[in-house]
C-alpha positions in Angstrom: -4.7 7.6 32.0 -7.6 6.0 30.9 -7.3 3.1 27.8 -8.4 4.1 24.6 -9.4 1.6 22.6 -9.3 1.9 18.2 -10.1 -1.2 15.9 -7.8 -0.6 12.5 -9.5 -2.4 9.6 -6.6 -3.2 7.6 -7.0 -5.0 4.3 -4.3 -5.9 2.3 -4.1 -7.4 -1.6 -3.8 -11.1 0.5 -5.1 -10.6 4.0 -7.5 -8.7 5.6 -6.9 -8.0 9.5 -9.1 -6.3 12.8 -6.9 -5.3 14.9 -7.7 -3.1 18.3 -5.0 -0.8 19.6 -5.4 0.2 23.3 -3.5 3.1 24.2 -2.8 4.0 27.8 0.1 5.7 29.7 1.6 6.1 26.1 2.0 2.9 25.1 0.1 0.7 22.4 -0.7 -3.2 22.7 -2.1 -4.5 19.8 -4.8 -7.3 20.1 -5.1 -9.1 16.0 -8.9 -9.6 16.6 -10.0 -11.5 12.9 -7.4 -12.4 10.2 -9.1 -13.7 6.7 -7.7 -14.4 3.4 -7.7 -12.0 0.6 -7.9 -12.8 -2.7 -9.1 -11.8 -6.3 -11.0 -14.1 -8.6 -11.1 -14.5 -12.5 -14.1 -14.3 -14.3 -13.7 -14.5 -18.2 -10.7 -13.2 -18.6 -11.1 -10.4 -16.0 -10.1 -9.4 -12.4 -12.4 -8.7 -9.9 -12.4 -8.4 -5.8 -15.5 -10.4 -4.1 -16.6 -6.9 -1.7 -19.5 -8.6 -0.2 -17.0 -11.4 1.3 -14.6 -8.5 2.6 -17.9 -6.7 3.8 -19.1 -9.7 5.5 -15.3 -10.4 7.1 -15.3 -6.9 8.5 -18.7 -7.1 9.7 -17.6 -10.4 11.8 -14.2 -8.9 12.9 -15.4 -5.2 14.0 -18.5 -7.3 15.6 -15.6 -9.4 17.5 -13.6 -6.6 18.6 -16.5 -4.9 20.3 -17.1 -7.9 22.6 -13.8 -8.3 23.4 -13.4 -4.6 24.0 -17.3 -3.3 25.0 -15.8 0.4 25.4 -14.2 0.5 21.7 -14.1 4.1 20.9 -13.4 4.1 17.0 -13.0 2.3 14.0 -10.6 3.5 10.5 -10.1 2.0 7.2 -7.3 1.5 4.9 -6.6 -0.8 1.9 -4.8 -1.1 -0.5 -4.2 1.4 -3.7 -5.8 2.5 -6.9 -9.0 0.3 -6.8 -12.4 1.7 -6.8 -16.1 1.4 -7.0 -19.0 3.1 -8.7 -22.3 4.2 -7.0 -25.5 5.7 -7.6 -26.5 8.3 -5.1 -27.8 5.9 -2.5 -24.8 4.3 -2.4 -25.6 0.8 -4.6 -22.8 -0.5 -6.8 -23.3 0.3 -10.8 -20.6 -1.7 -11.5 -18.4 -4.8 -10.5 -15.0 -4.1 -8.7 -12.2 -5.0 -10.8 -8.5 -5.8 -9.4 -6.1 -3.5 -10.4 -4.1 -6.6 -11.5 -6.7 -6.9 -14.4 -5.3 -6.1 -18.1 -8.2 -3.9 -19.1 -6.0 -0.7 -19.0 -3.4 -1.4 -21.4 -4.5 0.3 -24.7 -4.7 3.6 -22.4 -1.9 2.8 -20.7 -0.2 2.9 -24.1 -1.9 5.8 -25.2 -1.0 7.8 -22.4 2.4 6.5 -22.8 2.7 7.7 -26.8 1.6 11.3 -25.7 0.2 13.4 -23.0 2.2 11.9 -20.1 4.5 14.7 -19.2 1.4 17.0 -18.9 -0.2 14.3 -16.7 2.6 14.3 -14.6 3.1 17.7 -14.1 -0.4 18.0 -13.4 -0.8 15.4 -10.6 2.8 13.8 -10.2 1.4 10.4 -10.8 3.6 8.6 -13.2 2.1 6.5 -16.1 1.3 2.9 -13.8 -1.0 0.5 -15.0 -2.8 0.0 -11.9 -3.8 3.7 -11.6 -7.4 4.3 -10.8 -7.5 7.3 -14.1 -6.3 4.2 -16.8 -8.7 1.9 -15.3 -11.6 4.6 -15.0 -11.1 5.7 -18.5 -11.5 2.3 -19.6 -15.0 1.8 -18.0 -16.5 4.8 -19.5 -15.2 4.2 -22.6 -16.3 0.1 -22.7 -19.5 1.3 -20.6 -20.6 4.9 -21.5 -23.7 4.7 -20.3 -22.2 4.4 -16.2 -21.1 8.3 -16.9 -25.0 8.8 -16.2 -25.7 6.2 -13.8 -23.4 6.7 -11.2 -22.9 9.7 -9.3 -20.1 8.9 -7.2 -16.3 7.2 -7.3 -15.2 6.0 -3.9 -12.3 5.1 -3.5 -12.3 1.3 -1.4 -11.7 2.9 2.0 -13.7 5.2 1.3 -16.8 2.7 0.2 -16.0 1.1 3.7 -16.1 3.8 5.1 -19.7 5.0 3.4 -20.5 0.9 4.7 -20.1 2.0 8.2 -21.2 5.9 8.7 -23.2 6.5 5.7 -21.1 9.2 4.9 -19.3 9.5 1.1 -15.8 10.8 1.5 -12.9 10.5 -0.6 -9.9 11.1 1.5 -6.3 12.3 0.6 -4.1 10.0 0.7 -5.8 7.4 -0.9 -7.4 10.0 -3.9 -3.5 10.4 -4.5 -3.2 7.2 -5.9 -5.4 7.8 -8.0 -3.8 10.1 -11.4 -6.4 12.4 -10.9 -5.9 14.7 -7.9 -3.6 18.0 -8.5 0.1 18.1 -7.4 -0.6 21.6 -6.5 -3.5 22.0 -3.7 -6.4 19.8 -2.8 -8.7 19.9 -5.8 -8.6 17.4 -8.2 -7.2 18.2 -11.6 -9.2 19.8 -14.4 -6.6 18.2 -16.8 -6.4 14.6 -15.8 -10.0 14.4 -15.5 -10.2 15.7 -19.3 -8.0 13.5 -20.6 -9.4 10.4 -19.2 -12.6 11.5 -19.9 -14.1 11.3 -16.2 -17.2 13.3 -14.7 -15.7 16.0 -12.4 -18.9 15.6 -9.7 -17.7 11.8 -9.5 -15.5 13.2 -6.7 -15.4 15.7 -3.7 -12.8 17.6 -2.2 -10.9 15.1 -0.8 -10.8 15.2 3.5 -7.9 15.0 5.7 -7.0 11.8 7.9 -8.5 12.2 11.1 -11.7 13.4 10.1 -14.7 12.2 12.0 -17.4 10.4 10.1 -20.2 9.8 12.2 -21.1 6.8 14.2 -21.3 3.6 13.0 -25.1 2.5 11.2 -27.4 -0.2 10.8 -24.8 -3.0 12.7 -25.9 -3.9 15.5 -23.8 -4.6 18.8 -21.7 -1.3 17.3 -23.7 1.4 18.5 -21.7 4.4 19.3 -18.5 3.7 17.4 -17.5 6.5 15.7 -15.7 6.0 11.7 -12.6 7.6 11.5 -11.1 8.8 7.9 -8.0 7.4 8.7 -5.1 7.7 6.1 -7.1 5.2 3.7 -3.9 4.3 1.2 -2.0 1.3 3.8 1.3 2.6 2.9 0.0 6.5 4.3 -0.8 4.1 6.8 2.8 2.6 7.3 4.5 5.4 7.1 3.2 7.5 9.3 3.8 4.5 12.4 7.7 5.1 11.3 9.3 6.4 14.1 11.7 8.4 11.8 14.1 11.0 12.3 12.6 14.6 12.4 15.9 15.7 10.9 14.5 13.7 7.3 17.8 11.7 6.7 15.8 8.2 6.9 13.9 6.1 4.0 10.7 4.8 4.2 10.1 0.8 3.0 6.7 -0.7 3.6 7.9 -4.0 2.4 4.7 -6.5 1.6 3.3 -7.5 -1.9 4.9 -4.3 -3.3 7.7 -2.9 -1.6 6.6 1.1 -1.8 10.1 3.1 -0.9 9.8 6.8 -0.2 10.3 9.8 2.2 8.2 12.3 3.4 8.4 16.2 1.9 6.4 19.5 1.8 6.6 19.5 -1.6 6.3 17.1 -4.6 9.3 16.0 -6.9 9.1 16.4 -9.8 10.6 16.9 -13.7 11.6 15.0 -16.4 14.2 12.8 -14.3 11.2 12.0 -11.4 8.7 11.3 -14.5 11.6 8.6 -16.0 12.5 6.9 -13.0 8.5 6.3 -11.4 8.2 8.5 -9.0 4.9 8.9 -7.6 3.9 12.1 -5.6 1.4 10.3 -3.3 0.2 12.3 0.0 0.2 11.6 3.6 -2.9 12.0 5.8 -2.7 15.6 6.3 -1.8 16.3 2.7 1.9 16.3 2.6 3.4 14.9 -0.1 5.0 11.2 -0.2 7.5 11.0 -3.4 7.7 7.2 -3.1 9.1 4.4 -5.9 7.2 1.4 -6.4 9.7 -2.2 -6.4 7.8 -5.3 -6.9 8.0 -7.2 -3.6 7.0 -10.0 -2.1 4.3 -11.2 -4.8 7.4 -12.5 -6.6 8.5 -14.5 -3.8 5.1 -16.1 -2.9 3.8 -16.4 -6.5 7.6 -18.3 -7.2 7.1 -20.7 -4.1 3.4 -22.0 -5.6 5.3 -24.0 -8.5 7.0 -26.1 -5.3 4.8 -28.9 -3.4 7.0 -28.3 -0.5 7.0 -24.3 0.0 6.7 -23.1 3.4 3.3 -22.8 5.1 4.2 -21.7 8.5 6.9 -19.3 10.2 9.0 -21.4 11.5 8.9 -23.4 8.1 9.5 -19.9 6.6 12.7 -19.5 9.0 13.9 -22.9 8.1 13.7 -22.0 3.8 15.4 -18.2 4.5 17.8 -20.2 6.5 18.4 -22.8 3.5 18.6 -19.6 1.6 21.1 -17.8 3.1 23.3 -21.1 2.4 22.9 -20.6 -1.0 26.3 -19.2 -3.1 25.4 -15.5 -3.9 23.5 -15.4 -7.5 26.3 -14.4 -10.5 23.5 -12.1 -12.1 20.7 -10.8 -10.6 16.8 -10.0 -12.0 15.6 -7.4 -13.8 12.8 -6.9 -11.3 11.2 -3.8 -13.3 10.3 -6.0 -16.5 6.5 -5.9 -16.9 6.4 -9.7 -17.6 6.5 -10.1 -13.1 3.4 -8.1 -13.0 0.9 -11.1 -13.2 2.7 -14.2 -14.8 0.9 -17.2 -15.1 3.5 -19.0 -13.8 6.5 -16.3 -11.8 9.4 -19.2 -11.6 8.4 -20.0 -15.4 8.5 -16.1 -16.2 11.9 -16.0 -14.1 13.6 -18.5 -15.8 12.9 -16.8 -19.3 14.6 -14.0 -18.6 17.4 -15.7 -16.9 17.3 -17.9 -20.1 17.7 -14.8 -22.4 20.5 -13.6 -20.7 22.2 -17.3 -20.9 21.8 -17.9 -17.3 20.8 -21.7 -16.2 17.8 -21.2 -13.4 17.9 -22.8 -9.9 16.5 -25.8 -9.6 15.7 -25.6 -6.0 13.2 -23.5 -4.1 16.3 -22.3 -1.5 18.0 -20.9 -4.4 15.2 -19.1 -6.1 14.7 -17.0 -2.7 18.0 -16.2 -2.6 18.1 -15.2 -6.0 14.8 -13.3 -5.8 15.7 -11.4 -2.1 19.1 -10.5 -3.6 17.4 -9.0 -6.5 14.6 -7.0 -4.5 17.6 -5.4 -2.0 19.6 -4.1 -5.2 15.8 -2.7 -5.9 15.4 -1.0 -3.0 18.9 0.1 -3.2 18.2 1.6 -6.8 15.4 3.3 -5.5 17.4 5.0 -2.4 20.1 6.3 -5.0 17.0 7.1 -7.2 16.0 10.0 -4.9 19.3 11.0 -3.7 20.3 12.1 -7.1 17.1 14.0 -7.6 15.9 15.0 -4.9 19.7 16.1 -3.7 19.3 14.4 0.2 21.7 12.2 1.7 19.8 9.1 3.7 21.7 8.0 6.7 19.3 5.0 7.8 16.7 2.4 6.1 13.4 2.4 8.4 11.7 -1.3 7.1 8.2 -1.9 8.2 5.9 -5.0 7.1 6.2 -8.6 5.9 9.9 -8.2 4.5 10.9 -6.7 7.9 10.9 -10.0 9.2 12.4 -11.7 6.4 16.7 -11.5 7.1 17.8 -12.2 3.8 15.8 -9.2 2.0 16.9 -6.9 5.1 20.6 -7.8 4.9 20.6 -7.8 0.8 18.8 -4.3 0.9 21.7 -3.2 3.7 24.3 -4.6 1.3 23.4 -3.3 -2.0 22.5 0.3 -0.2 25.9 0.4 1.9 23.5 1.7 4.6 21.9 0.6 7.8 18.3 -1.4 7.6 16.5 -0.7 10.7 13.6 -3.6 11.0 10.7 -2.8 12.8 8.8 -5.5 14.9 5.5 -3.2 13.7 2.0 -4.1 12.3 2.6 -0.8 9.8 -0.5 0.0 8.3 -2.3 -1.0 11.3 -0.5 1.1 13.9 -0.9 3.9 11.6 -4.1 3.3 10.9 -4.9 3.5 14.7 -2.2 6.2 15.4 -4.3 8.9 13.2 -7.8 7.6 15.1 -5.4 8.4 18.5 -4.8 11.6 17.4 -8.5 12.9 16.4 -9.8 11.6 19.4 -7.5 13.7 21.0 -5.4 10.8 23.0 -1.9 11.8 21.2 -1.1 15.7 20.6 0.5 15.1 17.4 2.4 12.6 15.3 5.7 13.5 16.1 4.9 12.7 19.9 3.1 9.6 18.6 6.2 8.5 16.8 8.2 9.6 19.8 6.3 7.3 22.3 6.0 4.1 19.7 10.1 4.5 19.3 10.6 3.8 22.8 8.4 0.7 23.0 8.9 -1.0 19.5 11.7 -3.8 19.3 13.8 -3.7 16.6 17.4 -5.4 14.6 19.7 -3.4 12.6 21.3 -5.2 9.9 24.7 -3.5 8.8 26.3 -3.6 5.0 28.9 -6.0 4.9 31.2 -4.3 3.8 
């Protein structure tokens, strides 16, 4: 079989990545190509992502990967969710790209939350999360009114990438159902949500399918001939599909990494009153099948703790050395609340941390060790909330924990989650969102039949540990 080689441009919250895949007599090697830093910047009190830098890194890493691999056949996109930009019709930004971190959306947030939610949520099974694209586009036109006339179309950020390549405006599935706006029932984005938020309907187009071609790559040079691929543009669509799951549906999804996003896959959405209280968020996979996923703050805490020590660990095996020191640790006598809304952006996260431990009459750790243990501990009874979550609702019965991403290779979070759930946790040695991202650019070039087979063929050649409950 001839190689087939894909570049995934995989950009996360914190790092960006080009990776190529090369897929021959079914099997995928991955070749990490460019790796950059990722990072938002404050500008008077406000939250915005510097595109032209990520532009610029891409530009380098796809340029890279093409003369490493001369016969690259494709490129995709994925990011990650919720954040957006604004063009005019030739494409030029009308307005900056704010972070989704950014505290502009909390008076619609709150308004949304003192009336008109359950409507929302039956409409496009998006719960009420202050990130979503709807709170944070309702706040621009109602700050900027006049950018309802000047731009003529919301992309989505794989999606602007995308246009950045092939020219081509798209707003693809999975990534359009992060958004609060798309309908819960069929592809069209819903009359009701865009009402409320008070958004242009010809902002957006019927959102496309993973897999569809773009057109070639434009205007880079040394790039000629590549063809753009809509991959699944939301990273967690991404991560998912790679899973090599069960067909039978009894295993749960983790894409452990800034957030931890838990979820299954479906044909249909899940909702009602008890999907609306506990968060659940009817995002879709690539080819428009629902995702009903719960979203547990993840390793942001972690990193954002291990700032307020000089000594925190910069490497992996200095990162193996503090999870080892961890594990040492006695086992916390009360765990965090990890749902509060003061971990969503904290000045300081130890300092936020140790209030609430304080409120509870709890004295904090005073060594970095013990604050990992502390905070895995805490995120493995989240994930095991989440799990219980969806049994009780969604009336399944999950027999294994498939864990993909950076917690996958973090022991302590794997063995907590496998304790608190009383299930297996299966960690995957697997670049998630990047094999995903490549897997759907295999299968529209016509290299893999399907995605079962390509989950079939990426289970036989992925290593992987199974932690088991202790008790």
């Amino acid at each position: 079989m001839k190689a087939v080689h894909c570049a995934a441009v995989d950009l996360g919250a914190t790092t960006g990545r080009v990776i190529v895949g090369t897929w021959q007599n079914r099997r995928l090697e991955l070749a990490e190509i460019h790796r950059f830093p990722n990072r938002l910047g404050s500008i008077a009190g406000h939250d915005y992502w510097d595109l032209p830098r990520l532009w610029s890194e891409v530009r380098e890493g796809l340029s890279m990967a093409r003369r490493s691999f001369p016969r690259l056949a494709s490129v995709g996109v994925d990011t990650w969710g919720a954040d957006h930009v604004l063009v005019d019709s030739g494409g030029r930004l009308v307005f900056p790209a704010h972070a989704y971190r950014d505290r502009r959306t909390r008076r619609g947030f709150n308004r949304l939350a003192s009336g008109g939610l359950g409507r929302i949520y039956r409409a496009t099974g998006i719960p009420n999360l202050f990130y979503n694209s709807s709170l944070q586009l309702e706040e621009t036109v109602c700050q900027f009114p006049a950018v309802r006339k000047r731009a003529a179309r919301c992309l989505f950020l794989p999606d602007y990438f995308n246009f950045l390549l092939s020219g081509r405006m798209t707003n693809e599935v999975s990534i359009a159902s992060t958004s609060q706006l798309l309908s819960v029932r069929g592809r069209g984005w819903s009359k009701s949500a865009l009402r409320h938020f008070g958004l242009p309907r010809r902002w957006f187009t019927a959102p496309v399918n993973a897999g569809t071609p773009l057109g070639r790559v434009t205007g880079l040079a040394g790039l000629e001939g590549v063809q753009v691929i809509a991959v699944p543009g939301h990273d967690t669509a991404c991560a998912f599909d790679a899973m090599p799951a069960d067909p039978d549906g009894s295993d749960l999804y983790i894409s452990s990494g800034t957030w931890s996003l838990v979820g299954f896959e479906s044909e249909t959405p899940l909702l009602g009153p008890e999907a609306l209280k506990a968060g659940v968020s009817n995002e879709r996979t690539g080819d428009g099948r629902f995702r009903p996923l719960m979203s547990v703050i993840g390793l942001w805490m972690l990193e954002r703790t291990l700032l307020d020590f000089s000594s925190r660990a910069r490497s992996g095996p200095e990162w193996s050395a503090l999870v080892a020191a961890a594990r040492a640790e006695p086992a916390p006598g009360s765990l965090l609340s990890i749902a509060s809304p003061a971990f969503a952006n904290p000045g300081s996260m130890r300092a936020a941390i140790d209030a609430q431990l304080m409120r509870r009459h709890v004295t904090p750790p005073s060594r970095a060790a013990a604050y990992v243990r502390l905070i895995c501990d805490s995120l493995g009874k989240g994930h095991a909330d989440a799990l219980k979550t969806f049994e009780r609702i969604a009336g399944r019965r999950f027999r294994r924990i498939l864990i993909v991403g950076g917690g996958s290779k973090n022991s302590l979070l794997c063995q907590a989650t496998a304790d608190a759930a009383a299930l297996p946790v299966v960690s995957l040695e697997l670049e998630g969102s990047a094999v995903g991202n490549i897997g759907r650019q295999l299968l529209s070039l016509g290299a893999v039949k399907n995605l079962r087979e390509l989950r079939n063929h990426l289970d036989r050649c992925l290593e992987s540990r199974i932690y088991r409950p202790a008790r």
